[in-house]
N, C-alpha and C positions, 0 to 999 in steps of 0.2 A: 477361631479364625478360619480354620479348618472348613467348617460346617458354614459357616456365612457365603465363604468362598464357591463350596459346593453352589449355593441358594443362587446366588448372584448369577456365576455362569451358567445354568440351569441348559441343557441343550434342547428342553422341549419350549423354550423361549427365543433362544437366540437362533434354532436352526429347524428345518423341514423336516418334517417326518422322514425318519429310516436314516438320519445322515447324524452323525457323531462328531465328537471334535478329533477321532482319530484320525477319520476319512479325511479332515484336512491338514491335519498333521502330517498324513503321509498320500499324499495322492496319486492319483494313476500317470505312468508316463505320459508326459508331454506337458502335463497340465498345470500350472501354479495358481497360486492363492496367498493374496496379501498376508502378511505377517506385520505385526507392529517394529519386529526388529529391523525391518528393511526402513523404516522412516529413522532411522539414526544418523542416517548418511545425510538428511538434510542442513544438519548442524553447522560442519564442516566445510559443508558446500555454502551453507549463508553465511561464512566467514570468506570465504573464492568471492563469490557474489561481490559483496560490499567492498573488498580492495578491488575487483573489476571498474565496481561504480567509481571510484574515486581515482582509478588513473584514466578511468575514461571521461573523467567531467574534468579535469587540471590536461589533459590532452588534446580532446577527439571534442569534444562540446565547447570546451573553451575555445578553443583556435575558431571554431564555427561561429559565434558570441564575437569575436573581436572583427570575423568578416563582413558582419553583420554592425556594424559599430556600436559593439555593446561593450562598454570597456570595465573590467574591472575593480572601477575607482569606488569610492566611498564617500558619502554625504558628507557636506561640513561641519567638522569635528565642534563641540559646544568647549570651551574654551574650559581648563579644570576647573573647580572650585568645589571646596570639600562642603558648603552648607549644602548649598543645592545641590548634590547629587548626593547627599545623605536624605533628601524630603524627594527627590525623584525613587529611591529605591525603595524606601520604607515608608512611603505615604499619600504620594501622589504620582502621575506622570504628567497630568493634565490639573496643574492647581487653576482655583477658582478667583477670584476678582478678591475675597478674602484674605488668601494665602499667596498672593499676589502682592498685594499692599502691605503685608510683615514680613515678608521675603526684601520687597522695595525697601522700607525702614530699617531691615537689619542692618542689608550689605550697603545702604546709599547708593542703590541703583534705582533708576527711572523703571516703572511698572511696563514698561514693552519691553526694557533689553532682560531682562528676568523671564518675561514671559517668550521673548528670539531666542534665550538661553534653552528653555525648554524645549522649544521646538526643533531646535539644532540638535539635542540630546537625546528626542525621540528618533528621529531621524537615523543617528546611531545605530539604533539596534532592527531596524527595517532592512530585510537580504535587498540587495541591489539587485535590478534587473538582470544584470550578467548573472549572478548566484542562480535567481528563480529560472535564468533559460537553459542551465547547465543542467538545475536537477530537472527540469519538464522533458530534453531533449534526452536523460537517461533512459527515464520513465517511458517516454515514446518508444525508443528502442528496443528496451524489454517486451513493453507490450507487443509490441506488433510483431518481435522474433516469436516470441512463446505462443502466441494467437497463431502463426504460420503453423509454425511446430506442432501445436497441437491439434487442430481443426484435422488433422488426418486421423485422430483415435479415437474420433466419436463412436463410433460402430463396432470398434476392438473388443476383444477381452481382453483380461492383464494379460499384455505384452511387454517386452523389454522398454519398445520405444513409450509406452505408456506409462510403465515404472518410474522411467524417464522421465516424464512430464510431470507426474503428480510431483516427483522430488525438488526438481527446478520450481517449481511452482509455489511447496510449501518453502523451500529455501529461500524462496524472493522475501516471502511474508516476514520472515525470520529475519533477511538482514534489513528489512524495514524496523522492525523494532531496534535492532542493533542501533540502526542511522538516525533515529530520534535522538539519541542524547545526546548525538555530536555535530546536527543539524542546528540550524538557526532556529532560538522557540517561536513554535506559533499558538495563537490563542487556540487551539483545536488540539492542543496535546495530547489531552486525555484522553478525548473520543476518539481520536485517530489509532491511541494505542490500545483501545478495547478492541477498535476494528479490526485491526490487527491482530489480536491474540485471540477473537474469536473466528475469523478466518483460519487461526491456526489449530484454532480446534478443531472446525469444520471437517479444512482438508485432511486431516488424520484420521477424525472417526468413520469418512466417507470409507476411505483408505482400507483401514483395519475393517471394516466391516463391509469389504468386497462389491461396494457399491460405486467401482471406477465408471461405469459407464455412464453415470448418472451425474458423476463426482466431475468428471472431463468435460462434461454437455455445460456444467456451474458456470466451472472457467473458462470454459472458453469461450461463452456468452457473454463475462463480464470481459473477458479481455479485447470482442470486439469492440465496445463504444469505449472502451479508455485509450487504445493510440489515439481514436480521432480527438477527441478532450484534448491530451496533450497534444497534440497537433495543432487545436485554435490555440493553446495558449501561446506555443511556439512562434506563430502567426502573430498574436497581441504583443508578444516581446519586442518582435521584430518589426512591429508599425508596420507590418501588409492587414491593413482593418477590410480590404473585401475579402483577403484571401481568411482570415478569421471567421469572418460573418459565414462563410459559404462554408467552412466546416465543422463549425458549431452546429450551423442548418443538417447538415450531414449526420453528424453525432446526435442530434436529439433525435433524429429518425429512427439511425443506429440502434440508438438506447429505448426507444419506446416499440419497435420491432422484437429484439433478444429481450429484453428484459422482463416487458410485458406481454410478450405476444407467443415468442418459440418455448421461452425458457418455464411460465405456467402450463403451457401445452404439455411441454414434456416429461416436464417431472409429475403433472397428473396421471397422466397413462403409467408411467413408470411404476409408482409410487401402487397403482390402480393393481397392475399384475404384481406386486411384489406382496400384497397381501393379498390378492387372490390365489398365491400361491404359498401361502404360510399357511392359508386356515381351508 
């Protein structure tokens, strides 16, 4: 193990000529250097995060949702019945013309109120607009504070306030996974939770491997075109459809500007001297 271990952290791989892992084990005053043990404090902080999210979406979002007459009521309950929602849960949600007409013969129902039964029962489990504006106007929030916050450390080195950021930032990702399983399911579960857990990777090995500069340019690129995103949706909740159009328009500019234009820019050059200066 011993010997593998040697192999693996090897220092004429991982670091530049003349520099050891001592050198950064113990550095010259004033100076620091990412350590892995500092991303622990993220953890604790995506547990802060997520009770924030949820007295801020039952408070501060909801109250904003009911000014906006988005009330938090619920679609028309489908009336109990234990066949059908035993063939809704283990077989179908959308029976066919088929399962339709032996659903009709079993219970001695007419083949519409069987199929109004279903559609009332689908309905059910669809977040109501008030739900989707609470979590978009979180999400706006975040963004647009952390995007403020951090746009000033583009240019830094690891600084306090940059420490700062990178740990908010993986924290957020953290209690996004958390808030899946107690969010409403969407068909995108899965993807959204690889998204997720490889963002969570990301930002760590950026992290630990003392590439913040590069690491702060990622996020803060993606975090400019996501307030405005959630911003149109916000807008689409709210039935303002020009003020949606105009910052959707906004946001695909946003997003085709950082995305494709600043963010390949820079991490070319970056990337460009980071092995011009390894080899």
């Amino acid at each position: 193990m011993a010997a593998l271990s040697a192999w693996f952290w090897n220092e004429r791989f991982w670091l530049p000529h003349n520099v050891t892992w001592a050198d950064l084990a113990d550095p010259a005053p004033g100076v620091e250097y990412p350590k892995a043990g500092h991303l622990f404090t993220a953890l604790p902080l995506a547990l802060g995060i997520f009770a924030v999210r949820i007295v801020f979406e039952r408070f501060i979002a909801s109250a904003c949702a009911r000014s906006l007459h988005l009330q938090p009521g619920i679609a028309r309950r489908a009336q109990p019945n234990a066949v059908l929602e035993k063939v809704f849960t283990s077989i179908t949600k959308n029976p066919d013309s088929r399962h339709l007409d032996g659903l009709s013969k079993q219970l001695d129902w007419e083949a519409r109120k069987v199929q109004r039964w279903f559609r009332h029962r689908r309905n059910q489990d669809k977040p109501s607009t008030h739900t989707k504006f609470c979590e978009s106007m979180w999400r706006f929030t975040f963004y647009l504070c952390i995007f403020t916050y951090g746009f000033q450390f583009l240019r830094q080195v690891m600084t306090p306030g940059l420490y700062h950021y990178y740990v908010t930032e993986l924290a957020f990702y953290w209690s996004l996974m958390f808030s899946q399983f107690t969010d409403i399911k969407r068909k995108d579960f899965l993807i959204m939770f690889i998204h997720h857990l490889a963002t969570v990777g990301l930002i760590s090995f950026s992290y630990v491997n003392n590439m913040a500069r590069v690491g702060s340019l990622v996020m803060c690129v993606h975090d400019a075109s996501d307030f405005l995103l959630e911003a149109a949706k916000l807008a689409n909740y709210a039935k303002y459809q020009r003020l949606c159009d105009f910052l959707f328009i906004v946001f695909s500019v946003v997003f085709f500007i950082t995305r494709l234009v600043i963010y390949p820019y820079f991490c070319f050059i970056s990337f460009f001297f980071f092995f011009l200066f390894l080899f």
